[in-house]
N, C-alpha and C positions, 0 to 999 in steps of 0.2 A: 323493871317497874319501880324496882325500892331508890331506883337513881334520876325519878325522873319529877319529885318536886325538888329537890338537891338543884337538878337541872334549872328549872325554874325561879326558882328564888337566886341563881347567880344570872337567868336574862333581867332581873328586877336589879341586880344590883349591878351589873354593868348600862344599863338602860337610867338608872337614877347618878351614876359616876357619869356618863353623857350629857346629860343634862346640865349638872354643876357644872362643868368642865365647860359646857357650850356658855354658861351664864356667867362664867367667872370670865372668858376669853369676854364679851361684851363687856363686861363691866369693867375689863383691863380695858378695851380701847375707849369708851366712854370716859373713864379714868385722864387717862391720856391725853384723848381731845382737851376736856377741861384743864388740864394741867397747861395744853399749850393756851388757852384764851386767858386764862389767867396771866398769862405773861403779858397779852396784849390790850386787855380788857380790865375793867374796874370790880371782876367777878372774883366771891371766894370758890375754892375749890369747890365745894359741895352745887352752887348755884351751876359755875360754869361745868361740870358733869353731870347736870338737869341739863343743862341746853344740849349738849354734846349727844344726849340722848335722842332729846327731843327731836332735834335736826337726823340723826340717825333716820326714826323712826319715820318721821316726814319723806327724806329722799328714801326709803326704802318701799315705802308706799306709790310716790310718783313713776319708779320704774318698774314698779310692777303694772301698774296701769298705763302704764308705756307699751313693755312688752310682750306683758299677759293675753291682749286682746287677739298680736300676731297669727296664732295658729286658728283663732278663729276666723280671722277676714279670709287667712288659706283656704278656709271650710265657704265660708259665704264666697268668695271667688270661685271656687269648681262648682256651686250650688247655679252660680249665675251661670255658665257656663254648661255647667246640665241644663240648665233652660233654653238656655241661648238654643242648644242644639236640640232640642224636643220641639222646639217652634220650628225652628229649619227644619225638621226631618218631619214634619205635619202640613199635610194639606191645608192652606185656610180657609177658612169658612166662606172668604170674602173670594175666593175661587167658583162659590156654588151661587151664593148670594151678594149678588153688587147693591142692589136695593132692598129696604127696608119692605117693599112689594113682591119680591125676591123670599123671603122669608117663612116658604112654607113646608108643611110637612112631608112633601117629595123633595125639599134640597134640604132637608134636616137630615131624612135618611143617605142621600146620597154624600151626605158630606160624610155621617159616621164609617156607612157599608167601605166608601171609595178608602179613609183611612185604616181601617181595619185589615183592607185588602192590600195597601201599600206598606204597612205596617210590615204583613208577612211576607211583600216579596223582599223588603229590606232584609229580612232574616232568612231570605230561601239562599240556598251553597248558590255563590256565583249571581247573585242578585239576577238572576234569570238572561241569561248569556250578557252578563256586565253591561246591562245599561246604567245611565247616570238617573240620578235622584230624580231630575225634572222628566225623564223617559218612564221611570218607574209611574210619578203619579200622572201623567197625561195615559198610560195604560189601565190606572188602577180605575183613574174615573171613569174612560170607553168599556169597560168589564163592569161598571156600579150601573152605569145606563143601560147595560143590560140587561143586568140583573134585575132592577128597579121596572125597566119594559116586561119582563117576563113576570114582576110580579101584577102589576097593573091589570092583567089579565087573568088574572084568580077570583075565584068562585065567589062571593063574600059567605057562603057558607065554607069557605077555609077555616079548616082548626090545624093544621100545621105546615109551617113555610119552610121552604126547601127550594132550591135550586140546583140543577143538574148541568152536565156539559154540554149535554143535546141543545138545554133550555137557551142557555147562553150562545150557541154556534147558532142556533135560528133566531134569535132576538139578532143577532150581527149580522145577518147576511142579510133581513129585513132592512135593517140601520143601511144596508150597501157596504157593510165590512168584511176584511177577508177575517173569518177566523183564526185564532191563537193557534199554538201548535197544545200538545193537550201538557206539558208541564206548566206552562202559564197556566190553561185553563182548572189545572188539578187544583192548583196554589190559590187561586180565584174561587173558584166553588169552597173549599175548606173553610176559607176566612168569611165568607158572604153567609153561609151557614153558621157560622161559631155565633157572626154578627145578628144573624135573622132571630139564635134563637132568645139572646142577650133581649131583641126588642120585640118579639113577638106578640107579645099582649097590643101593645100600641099601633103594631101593623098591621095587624088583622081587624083591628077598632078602624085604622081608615082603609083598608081594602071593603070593608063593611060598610062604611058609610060616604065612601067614596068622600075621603076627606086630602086627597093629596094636593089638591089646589086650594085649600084652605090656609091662610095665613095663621103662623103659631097662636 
């Protein structure tokens, strides 16, 4: 402890001998500069190492706003680029709704439920015996019309929405579908639920009032 303002007071005076040292090496090559335009120029010494500075100080400014920016266009590049691919890996809306008539509160939900359900099988091991992206969401939306059919028929005194595998194998075989095998169907019930319960207040408001053919 008795060595450690000692310590201190030699980071102060190596830290202020850096600094003269950084400001005398400038004012050597400013020096310098000036001494050559004086050779070519109508400048005294003192003027032409104003300018030598000045110019220093100018291109040292222009290549920092040259290359400063670099590492962030790198950042705004993989930002586009994370987009780019969230839009690719997302159902569009314009999937559910081609027309502005199109636009109601049953393809509101089936666009959400259908992405939330496509969402998880992108992240289920083995994207569910390796289908490709476009197999994923033509399954996620046949599995949302399901869903969406099995809710259709709820009480409007429903106070909590839920859907099982039973619900979804008999809403398909209605539809004239063969049924999923039950890890599709697990993957599909968990995320229809995570989604049911996210929008519950609002589904249970049109199961109520039988508002799914109503335009938003």
């Amino acid at each position: 402890m008795r060595g450690f303002p000692s310590t201190i007071f030699l980071i102060i005076i190596l830290v202020i001998a850096l600094i003269a040292v950084s400001f005398a090496l400038v004012m050597g090559i400013a020096l310098g500069v000036g001494w050559v335009l004086t050779r070519f120029l109508p400048f005294s010494l003192f003027e032409a190492t104003l300018v030598g500075m000045i110019t220093a100080l100018v291109t040292w400014i222009i290549w920092r706003n040259i290359l400063g920016p670099a590492p962030d266009l790198g950042y705004r590049k993989a930002e586009e680029e994370e987009e780019a691919e969230a839009d690719y890996d997302e159902i569009p809306l314009s999937r559910f709704c081609k027309t502005d008539a199109d636009k109601t509160w049953e393809n509101l939900f089936r666009y959400e439920i259908a992405n939330t359900v496509y969402e998880d099988f992108l992240d289920s091991p083995g994207r569910i015996a390796h289908m490709n992206e476009r197999q994923l969401q033509e399954l996620s939306i046949r599995l949302t019309d399901a869903a969406i059919a099995a809710l259709k028929v709820k009480s409007p005194r429903t106070k909590r929405l839920r859907v099982t595998k039973g619900m979804l194998k008999h809403e398909m075989i209605k539809m004239g579908q063969q049924p999923y095998d039950d890890d599709i169907l697990d993957t599909a019930v968990s995320a229809i639920n995570d989604e049911l319960i996210s929008s519950q207040e609002e589904l249970i408001e049109v199961i109520r009032d039988k508002l799914w053919d109503e335009p938003l």
